[in-house]
N, C-alpha and C positions, 0 to 999 in steps of 0.2 A: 674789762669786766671783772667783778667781784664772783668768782667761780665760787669762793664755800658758800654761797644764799641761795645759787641753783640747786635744789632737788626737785625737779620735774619729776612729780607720777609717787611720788612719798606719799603712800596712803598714813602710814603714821601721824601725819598733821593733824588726821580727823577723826581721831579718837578722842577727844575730849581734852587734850592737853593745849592744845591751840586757837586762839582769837583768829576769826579768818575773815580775810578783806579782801575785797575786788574789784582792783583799780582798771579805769580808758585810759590809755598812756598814749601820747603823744611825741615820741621823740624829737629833737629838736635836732636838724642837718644830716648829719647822716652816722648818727647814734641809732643801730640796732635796736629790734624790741626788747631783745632778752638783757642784753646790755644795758639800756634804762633801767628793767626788773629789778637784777643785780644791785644798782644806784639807791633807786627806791626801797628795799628790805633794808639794805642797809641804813639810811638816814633814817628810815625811819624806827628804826632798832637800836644797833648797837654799835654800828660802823664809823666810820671816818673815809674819805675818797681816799686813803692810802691807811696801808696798815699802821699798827702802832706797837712799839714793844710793852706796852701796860696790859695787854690780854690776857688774863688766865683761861683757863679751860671751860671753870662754869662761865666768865663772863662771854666767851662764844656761846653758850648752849643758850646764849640770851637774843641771839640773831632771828631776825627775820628769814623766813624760807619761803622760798617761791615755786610753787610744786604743781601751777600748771600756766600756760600763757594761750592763748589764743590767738594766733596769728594775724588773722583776717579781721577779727574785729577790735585789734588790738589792746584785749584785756588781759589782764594779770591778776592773779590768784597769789596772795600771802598771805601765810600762816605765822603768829606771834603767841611764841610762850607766853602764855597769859599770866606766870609768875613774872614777867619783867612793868607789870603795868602793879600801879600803888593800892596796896591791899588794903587801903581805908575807904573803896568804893567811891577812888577818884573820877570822876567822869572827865572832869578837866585834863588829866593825867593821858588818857585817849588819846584823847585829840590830837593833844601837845607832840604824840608819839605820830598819828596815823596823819593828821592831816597840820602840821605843826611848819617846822623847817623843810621838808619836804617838797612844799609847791616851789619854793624859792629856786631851786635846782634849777645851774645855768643847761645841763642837758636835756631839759623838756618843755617843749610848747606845750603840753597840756598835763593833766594830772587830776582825774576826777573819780574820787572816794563813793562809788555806788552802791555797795552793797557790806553787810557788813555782821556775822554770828559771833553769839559770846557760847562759851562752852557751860556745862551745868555747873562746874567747881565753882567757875568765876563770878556765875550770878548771885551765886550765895554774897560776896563782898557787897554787895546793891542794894539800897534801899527798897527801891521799885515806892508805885504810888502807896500811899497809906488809906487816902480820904478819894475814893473812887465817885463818877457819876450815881453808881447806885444810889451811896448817901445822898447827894441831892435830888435826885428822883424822889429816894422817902421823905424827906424834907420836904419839895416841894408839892408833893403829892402828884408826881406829873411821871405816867407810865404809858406805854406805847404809845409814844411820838417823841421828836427832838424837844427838845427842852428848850422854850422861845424868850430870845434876848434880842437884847438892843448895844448899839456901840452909842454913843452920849457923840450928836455933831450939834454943831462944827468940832471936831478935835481939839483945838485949843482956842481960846479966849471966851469964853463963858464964866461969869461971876460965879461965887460958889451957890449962891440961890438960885440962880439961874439955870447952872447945873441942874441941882437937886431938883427944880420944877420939871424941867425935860425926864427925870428918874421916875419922879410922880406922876405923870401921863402916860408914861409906859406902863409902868405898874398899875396904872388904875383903868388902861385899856385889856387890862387882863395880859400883859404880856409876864413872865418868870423872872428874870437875868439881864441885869445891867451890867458893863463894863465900862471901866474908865479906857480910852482910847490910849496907846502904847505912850505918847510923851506927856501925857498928865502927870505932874507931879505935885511939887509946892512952890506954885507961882505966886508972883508978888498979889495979882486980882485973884485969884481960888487959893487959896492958904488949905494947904493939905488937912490939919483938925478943924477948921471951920466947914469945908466941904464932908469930912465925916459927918460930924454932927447935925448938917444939914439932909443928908442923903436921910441917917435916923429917923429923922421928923419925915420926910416924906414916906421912906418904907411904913414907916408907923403909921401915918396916915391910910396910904394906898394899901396896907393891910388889914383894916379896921372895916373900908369901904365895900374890898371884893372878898371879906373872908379867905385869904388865900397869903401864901406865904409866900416871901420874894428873894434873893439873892443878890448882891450885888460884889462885883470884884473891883478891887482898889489895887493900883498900883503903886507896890511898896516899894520899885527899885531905887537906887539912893547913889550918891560919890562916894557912900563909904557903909562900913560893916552897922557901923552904932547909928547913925542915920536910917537906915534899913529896916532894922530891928526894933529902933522908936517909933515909928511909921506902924508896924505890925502892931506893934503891942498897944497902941493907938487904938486904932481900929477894934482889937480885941477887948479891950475895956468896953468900948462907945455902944460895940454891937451885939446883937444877938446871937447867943452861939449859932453855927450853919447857915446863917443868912449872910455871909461874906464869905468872898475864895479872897486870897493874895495872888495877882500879878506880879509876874518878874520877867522884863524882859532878858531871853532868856540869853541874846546873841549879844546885846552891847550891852548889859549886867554882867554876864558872864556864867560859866557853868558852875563856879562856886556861888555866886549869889542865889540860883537855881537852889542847889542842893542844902546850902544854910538857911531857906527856905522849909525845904522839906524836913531837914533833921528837929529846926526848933520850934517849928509847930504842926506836926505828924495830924493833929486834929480837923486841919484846915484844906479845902481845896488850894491846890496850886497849880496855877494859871500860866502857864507856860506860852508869853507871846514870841514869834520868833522874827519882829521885826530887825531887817536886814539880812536875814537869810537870803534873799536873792544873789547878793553879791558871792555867795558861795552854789545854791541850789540851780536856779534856771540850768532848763537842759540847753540850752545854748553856750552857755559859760565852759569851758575849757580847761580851767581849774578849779577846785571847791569840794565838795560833796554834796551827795544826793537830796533830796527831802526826806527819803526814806531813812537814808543812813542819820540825819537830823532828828526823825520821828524815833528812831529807837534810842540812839541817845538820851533824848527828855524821858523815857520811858523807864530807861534804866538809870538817871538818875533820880525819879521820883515825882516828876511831873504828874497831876490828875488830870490833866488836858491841855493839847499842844494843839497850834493854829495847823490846817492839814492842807487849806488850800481847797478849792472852788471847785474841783474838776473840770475845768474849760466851762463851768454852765456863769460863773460869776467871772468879776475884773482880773480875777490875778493870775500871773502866768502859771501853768502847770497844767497836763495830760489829765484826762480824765485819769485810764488806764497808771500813772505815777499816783496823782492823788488818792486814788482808789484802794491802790496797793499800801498806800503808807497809813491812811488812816486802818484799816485792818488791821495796820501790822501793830499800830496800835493797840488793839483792842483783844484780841484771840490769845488763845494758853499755849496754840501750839499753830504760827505763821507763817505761810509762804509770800519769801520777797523776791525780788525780782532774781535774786540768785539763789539766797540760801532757803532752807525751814529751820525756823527758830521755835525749840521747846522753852518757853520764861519761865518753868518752872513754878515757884510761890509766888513773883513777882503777880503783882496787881494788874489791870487792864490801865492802860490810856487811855481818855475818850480824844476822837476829834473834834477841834472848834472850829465852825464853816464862818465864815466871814470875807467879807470884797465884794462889792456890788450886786449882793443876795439882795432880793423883796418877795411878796407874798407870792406873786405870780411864777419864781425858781422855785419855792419851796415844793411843788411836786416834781418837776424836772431834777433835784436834785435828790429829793429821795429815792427815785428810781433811778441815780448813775447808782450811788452807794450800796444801793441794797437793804439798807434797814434803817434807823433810828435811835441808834445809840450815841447819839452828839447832840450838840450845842449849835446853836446855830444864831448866830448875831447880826441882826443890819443896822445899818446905819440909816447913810441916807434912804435905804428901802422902809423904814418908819419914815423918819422928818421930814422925809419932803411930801410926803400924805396931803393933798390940795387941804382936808378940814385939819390936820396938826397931829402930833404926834399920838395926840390918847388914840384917834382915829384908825391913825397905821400901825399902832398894837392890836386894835381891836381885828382891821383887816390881816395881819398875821396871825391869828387865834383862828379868824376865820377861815381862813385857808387852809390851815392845819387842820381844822375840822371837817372841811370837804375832802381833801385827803382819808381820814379814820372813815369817812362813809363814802366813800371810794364813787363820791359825785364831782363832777368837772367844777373848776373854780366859776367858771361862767353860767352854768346852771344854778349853782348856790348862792352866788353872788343877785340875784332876783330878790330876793329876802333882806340882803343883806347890803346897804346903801357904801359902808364903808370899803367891803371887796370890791364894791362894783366901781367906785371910784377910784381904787388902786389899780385895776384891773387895767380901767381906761387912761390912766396918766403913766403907769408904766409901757404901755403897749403904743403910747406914741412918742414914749422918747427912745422907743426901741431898744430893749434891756440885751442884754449879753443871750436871753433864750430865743433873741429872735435873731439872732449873729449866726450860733449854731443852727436852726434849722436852717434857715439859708446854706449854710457849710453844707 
């Protein structure tokens, strides 16, 4: 055991000088709890498994402290001087420290990052978001209700016309918010500038038609920084101001791609996908960290909206109760997460982005897990596979949304309306994720 990282019941941590984390530790054979703890502050501080004679004084005052354990449900509480993490509003830097070399440790079977507060000094170093949902609400002209998108399927191999037509049918079914799905790039058949300039022509189009303004998010992430960056500023020529966000995915980009994102174009929605998070997230998983602890991350590096997960009502794994909490925490000036409350101070709101096997007929089961309407909400196949096509399964998502605002059942409204009522009955017999839960 690393006896200087124990200070059990050290209220000092939590005056504001401290980043506080709180690890499920799992030791591995017959490695004590507090023993693990000890291992953990360390690696993930300033230690080495055996001392070193290169220590000075402040670089101890740089250690990890562990100032409370919970036996029974084998959690651990540490505190990190928040001067040891990189004062240019590294978010990558974290990581590297909290959930970094640490899992690797041959004495733990498990190791999972669930919770996690920055103090008020530290947020100052943080961008936080700059270009919020609000803006696109005023943009879009679209206030109380989620803001209605589509994710562009099949995912990959559609020509870039081809694309762009499936953009134009949403748009012109009165749907908001297209996205390019996480591995669109610049393939040999969709060339990333031919697909810009194609989406143009259709938003111009399907804007002309329904008087109504559209959004569409391009995926800018790249193999390299100037690739990245050319992709952006692409886009930023081609398009309308406000009427595009940048995607970056944000787990296999990376957290620098993330935040060179945010710093180089502060004007712009940023689209925070967080494809591959499960191999970290799922509460099944053993080592990783949370989706919560993920959700504040993207928040505090500048994200305008991070994917938050379905709450058990769509395909993707995750708790209501986790989802719930993490989109929140998202969102609010002052958060409670599963462990801590977090003041953000100036920092911005994150909206949630719902997406995973969402369609017309979850859009009121999921409004009432959440609670309100401050997200984005994108389907996929919940459009395209619409029996009359995709303008059809925008229109049926408008209309659902709207019986929702006049707080009439979809199946009442759907009398009027030939397109609900068709989605109504092609989802209800291939049996959607809302019919899994009530069964549950």
């Amino acid at each position: 055991m690393q006896k200087k990282y124990i200070q059990l019941g050290n209220e000092e941590v939590l005056k504001g000088t401290h980043l506080l984390a709180v690890f499920k530790v799992i030791p591995y054979g017959k490695t004590d709890l507090l023993d693990a703890a000890s291992e953990i502050a360390a690696e993930s501080s300033n230690g080495s498994n055996i001392e070193v004679n290169t220590a000075t004084e402040f670089s101890d005052s740089m250690g990890g402290v562990v100032y409370k354990v919970e036996e029974d449900k084998g959690l651990v509480y540490i505190a990190y001087p928040w001067r040891m993490f990189d004062r240019a509003g590294n978010v990558q830097n974290i990581v590297t420290f909290l959930a970094g070399n640490v899992f690797g440790m041959s004495s733990l079977a498990g190791l999972k990052l669930l919770d996690i507060s920055f103090p008020p000094d530290m947020l100052e170093n943080y961008d936080g978001s700059s270009y919020t949902i609000d803006e696109m609400r005023k943009y879009l002209n679209a206030y109380d209700r989620p803001i209605l998108g589509t994710i562009v399927k099949p995912k990959i191999g559609l020509k870039s016309a081809e694309y762009a037509d499936v953009c134009y049918n949403f748009w012109a079914g009165g749907g908001d918010f297209v996205k390019n799905d996480e591995p669109q790039a610049d393939q040999d058949f969709a060339p990333f500038t031919e697909t810009v300039d194609l989406v143009k022509e259709a938003m111009d189009k399907a804007e002309t038609e329904t008087g109504q303004t559209k959004v569409h998010s391009f995926n800018v992430s790249a193999a390299d920084f100037d690739t990245m960056i050319e992709r952006a500023d692409y886009v930023q020529k081609i398009m309308k101001p406000d009427s595009y966000a940048f995607l970056v995915d944000g787990i296999t980009a990376g957290w620098t791609a993330v935040q060179t994102i945010r710093r180089r174009y502060p004007d712009v929605y940023l689209h925070f996908h967080r494809a591959g998070h499960g191999a970290f997230t799922r509460e099944e998983n053993p080592i990783g960290f949370s989706v919560l602890v993920l959700t504040k991350l993207a928040r505090l590096a500048g994200a305008s909206g991070i994917h938050t997960g379905t709450s058990g009502i769509g395909k993707m794994s995750g708790s209501q109760g986790e989802d719930v909490t993490s989109a929140n925490s998202a969102l609010g000036k002052i958060t409670k997460g599963h462990f801590f409350e977090q003041d953000w101070g100036d920092l911005k709101k994150t909206n949630p982005i719902i997406s995973g096997g969402m369609n017309p007929v979850l859009l009121r089961p999921f409004i009432e897990a959440i609670g309100h309407t401050d997200f984005i909400i994108t389907m996929g196949a919940g459009v395209h596979s619409h029996p009359d096509g995709t303008k059809a399964g925008a229109a049926a998502v408008v209309q659902a949304c709207t019986a929702w605002k006049q707080d009439i059942s979809i199946e009442e409204y759907s009398k009027n309306y030939p397109e609900l009522a068709r989605a109504i009955e092609f989802f209800n017999a291939h049996e959607t994720q809302a019919h899994k839960v009530e069964k549950n």
